[in-house]
C-alpha positions in Angstrom: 10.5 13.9 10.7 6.7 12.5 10.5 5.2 13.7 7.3 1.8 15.5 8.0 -1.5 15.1 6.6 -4.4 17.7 5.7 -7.5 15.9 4.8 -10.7 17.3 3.7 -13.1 14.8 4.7 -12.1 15.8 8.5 -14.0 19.5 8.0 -17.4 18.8 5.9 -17.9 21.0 3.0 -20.3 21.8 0.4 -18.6 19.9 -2.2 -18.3 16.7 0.1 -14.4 17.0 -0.9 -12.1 13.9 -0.1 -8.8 15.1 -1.1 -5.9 14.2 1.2 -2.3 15.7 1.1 0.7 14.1 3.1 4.1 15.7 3.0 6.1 17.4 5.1 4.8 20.5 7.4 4.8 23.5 5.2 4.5 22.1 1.7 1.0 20.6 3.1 0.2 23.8 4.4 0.6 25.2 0.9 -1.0 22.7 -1.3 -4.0 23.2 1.4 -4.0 26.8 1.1 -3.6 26.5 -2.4 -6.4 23.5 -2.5 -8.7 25.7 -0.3 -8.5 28.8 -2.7 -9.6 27.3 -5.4 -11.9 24.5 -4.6 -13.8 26.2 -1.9 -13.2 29.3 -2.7 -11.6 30.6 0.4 -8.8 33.6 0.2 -5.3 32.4 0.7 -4.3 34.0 4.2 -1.9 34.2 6.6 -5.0 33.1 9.2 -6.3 30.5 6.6 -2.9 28.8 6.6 -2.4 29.1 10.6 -5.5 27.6 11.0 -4.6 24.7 8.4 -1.5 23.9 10.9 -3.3 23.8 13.7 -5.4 20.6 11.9 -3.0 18.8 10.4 -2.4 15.1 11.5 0.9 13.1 11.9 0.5 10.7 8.9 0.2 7.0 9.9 0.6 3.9 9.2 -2.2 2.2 6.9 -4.6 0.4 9.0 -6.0 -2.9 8.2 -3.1 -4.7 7.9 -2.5 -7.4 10.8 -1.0 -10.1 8.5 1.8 -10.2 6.2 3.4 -13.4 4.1 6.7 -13.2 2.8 7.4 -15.7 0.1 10.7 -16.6 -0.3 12.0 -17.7 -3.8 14.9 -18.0 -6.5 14.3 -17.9 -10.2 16.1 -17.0 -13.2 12.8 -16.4 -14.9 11.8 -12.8 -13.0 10.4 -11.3 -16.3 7.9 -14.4 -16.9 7.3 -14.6 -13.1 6.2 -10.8 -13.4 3.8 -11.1 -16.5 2.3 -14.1 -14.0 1.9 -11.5 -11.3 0.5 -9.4 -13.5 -2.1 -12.0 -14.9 -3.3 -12.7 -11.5 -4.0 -9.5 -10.7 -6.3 -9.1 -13.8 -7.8 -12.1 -13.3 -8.6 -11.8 -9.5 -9.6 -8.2 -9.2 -12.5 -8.0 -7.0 -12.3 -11.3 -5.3 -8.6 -10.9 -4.0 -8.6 -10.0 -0.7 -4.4 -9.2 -1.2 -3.9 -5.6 -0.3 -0.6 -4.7 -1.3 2.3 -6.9 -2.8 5.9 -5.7 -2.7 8.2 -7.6 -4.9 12.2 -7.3 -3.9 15.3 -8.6 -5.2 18.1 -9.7 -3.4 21.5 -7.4 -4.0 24.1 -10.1 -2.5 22.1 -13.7 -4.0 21.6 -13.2 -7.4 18.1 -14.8 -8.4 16.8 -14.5 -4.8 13.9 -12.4 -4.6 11.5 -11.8 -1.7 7.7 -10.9 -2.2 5.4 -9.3 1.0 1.6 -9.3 1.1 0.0 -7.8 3.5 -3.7 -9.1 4.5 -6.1 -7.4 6.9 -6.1 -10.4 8.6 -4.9 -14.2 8.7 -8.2 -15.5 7.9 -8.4 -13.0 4.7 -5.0 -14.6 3.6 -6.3 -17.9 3.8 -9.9 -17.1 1.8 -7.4 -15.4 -0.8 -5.1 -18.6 -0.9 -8.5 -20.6 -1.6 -8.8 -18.6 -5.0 -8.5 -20.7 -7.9 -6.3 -18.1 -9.8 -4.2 -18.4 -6.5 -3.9 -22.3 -6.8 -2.8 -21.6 -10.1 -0.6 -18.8 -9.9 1.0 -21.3 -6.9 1.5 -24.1 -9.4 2.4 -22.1 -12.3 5.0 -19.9 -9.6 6.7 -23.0 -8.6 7.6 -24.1 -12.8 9.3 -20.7 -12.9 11.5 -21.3 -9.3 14.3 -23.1 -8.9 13.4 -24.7 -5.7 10.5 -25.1 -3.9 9.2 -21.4 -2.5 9.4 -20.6 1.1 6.4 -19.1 3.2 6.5 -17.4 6.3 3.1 -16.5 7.6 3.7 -13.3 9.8 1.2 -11.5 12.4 2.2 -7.5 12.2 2.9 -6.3 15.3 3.5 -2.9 14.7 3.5 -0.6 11.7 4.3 3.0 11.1 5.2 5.8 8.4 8.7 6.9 8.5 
């Protein structure tokens, strides 16, 4: 079933509210009732809530994302290959142009993990892989790896909430 989304920027208000809430049908239709109550001071109704279902959006994939590398890699070093991560994220905060990383570990091959990034675009992968905390991160990646890591540059072709 595809979660739904009430989102306050969609119906200006006097508070210029931005709250979103995704979930399924009827628990978004509560939160929103609830949400409209008491932040815009509307009565919680039987008509305020129909009319809150007749709004609500079939949640979507996030947009922006037309590129995705998967680095393939084994180590038996994940906790110092984390704190790395985590270093490079501190130190390329506003420059990275990275929007989400998902790090996974293989349940069959121990030591085999998988990492995704997703870019807007190919060309914003290759600005962020021009970083110097990326060329870094790279080198200092491939000392904690057995093996040299494997890239696969991927174009997203399509993309959807489940």
């Amino acid at each position: 079933m595809t979660r739904k989304v009430a989102d306050c920027r969609r119906t200006p208000s006097e508070i210029n509210c931005s709250l979103t809430i995704i979930g399924e049908k009827e628990e978004v239709v509560r939160a929103a009732a609830e949400h409209a109550a008491s932040s815009h001071g509307h009565d919680d109704t039987p008509e305020l809530r129909e009319q809150i279902r007749t709004t609500l959006e079939d949640e979507t994939a996030p947009t922006g994302m037309e590129f995705v590398q998967l680095i393939e890699f084994k180590t038996s070093r994940p906790d110092e290959l984390s704190r790395l991560m985590d270093e490079w994220e501190e130190r390329t905060g506003g420059k990275r142009t990275a929007t989400r990383a998902v790090l996974t570990h293989d349940h069959e091959q121990p030591d085999r993990y998988y990492e995704f990034v997703e870019f807007p675009s190919y060309d914003e992968a290759v600005r962020n892989s021009h970083l110097p905390e990326t060329d870094e991160l790279s080198q200092r990646m491939r000392n904690l790896c057995e093996g040299e890591p494997t890239f696969h540059n991927l174009d997203v072709v399509r993309a959807e909430a489940l």
